[in-house]
N, C-alpha and C positions, 0 to 999 in steps of 0.2 A: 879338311873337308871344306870345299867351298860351297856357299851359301848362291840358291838358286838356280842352281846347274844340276843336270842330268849326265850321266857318264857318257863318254864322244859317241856316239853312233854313226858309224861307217857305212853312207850310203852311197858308194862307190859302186857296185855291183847293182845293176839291174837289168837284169837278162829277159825281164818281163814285161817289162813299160810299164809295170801299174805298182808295185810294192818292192823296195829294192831288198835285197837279200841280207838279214839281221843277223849281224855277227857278234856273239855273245860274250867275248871276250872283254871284261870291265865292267858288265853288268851284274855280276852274280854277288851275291855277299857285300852291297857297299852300303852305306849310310850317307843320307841325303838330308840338307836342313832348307829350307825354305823359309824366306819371309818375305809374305805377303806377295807371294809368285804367283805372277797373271796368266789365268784362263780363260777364255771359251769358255762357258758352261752349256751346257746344249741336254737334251733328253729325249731317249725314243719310245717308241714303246715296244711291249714284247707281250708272247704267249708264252706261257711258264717258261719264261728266261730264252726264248728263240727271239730275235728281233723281226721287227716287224718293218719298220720304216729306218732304217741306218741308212741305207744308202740318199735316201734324199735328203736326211739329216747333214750327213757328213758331207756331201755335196756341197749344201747352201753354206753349210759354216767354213767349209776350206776354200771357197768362190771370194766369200766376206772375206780371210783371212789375207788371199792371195793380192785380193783388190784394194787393201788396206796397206800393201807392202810387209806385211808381217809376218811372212813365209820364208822360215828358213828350213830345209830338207834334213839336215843337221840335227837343227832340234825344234822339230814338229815329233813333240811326242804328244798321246791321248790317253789319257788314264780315265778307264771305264770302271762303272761297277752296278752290280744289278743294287737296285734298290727296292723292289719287292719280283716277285714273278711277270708283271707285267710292265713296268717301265724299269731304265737303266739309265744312268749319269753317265756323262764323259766331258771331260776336261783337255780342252787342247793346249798347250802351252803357245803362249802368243808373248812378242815382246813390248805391244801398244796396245789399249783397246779397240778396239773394232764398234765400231755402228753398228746397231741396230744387229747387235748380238749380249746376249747376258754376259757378264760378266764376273767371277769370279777370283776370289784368292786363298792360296791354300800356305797355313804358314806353319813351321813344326819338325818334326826329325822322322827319317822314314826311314826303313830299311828295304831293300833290293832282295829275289831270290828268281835266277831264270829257273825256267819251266821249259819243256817240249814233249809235246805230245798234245792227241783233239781238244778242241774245246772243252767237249762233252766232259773235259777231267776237274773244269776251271772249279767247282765248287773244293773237287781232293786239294788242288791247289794255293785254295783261299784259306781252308784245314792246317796245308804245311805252312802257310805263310804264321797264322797264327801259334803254331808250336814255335815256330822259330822264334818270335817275338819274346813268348815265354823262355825260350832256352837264353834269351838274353838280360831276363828280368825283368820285360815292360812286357805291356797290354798292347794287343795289336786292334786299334779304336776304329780306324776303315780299312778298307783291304781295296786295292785296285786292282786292275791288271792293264799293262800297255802289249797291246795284239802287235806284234810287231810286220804282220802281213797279212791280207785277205786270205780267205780259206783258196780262193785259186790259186797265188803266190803260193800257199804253202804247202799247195797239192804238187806246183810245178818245182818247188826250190828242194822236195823231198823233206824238209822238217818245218817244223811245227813251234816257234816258241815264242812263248808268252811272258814276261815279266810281271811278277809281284812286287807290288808297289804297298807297303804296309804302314799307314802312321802309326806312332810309337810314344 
């Protein structure tokens, strides 16, 4: 297992100009160890768990991110999670920090589980991430999820998947 990597994401395919097509192959079932892996830390807010402001969110932090040279398409992942009803966290993985953006790090062992299917399911999702956890012996302490495509990408790519990101 290497330490502070995410499994390759293949973003070869992009038939839409805007979210490239998420291929699931290596993400399902792996264990992830982190130390002291730098993020973005950013937060939006939401109406019982619908956002409200992501897009100008995610704008200004991938404008930052891009203009700092710390953009790589590879591995630009974002690990979201609702934090009450009305605001949500998200985590961009960056390889420098960034100006005049928070800053975090997340260190520990995490376990992977892809998903496909609406949003609307992410709570069933965040459910099975935690049995999993348990079917392995540990406590599943946050539960993320990386949206691997905007809800138009995933209207036009015909699927839907979402990673569970579970620390452990």
């Amino acid at each position: 297992m290497q330490t502070n990597a995410f499994p390759f994401n293949d973003v070869s395919e992009n038939t839409t100009g805007c979210c490239p097509r998420f291929k699931p192959q290596g993400w399902d079932n792996q264990q992830l160890h982190f130390e002291d892996k730098l993020f973005v830390r950013a937060t939006t807010r939401s109406a019982m768990h619908i956002p409200w402001n992501m897009g100008t969110v995610f704008t200004r932090v991938q404008e930052h991110i891009e203009d700092e040279g710390a953009a790589d398409p590879a591995t630009e992942i974002v690990l979201s999670r609702d934090i009450s009803p009305w605001e949500a966290e998200h985590y961009f993985a960056v390889s420098k920090p960034i100006e005049g953006e928070d800053m975090a790090t997340l260190s520990g062992d995490f376990i992977t589980r892809v998903f496909e299917g609406p949003y609307r399911r992410a709570q069933d999702f965040s459910h099975d991430m935690e049995v999993a956890a348990t079917a392995m012996g540990k406590t599943a302490k946050r539960v993320f999820f990386f949206y691997t495509t905007c809800p138009k990408c995933a209207k036009a790519y015909g699927e839907n998947y979402m990673v569970g990101v579970a620390e452990v």
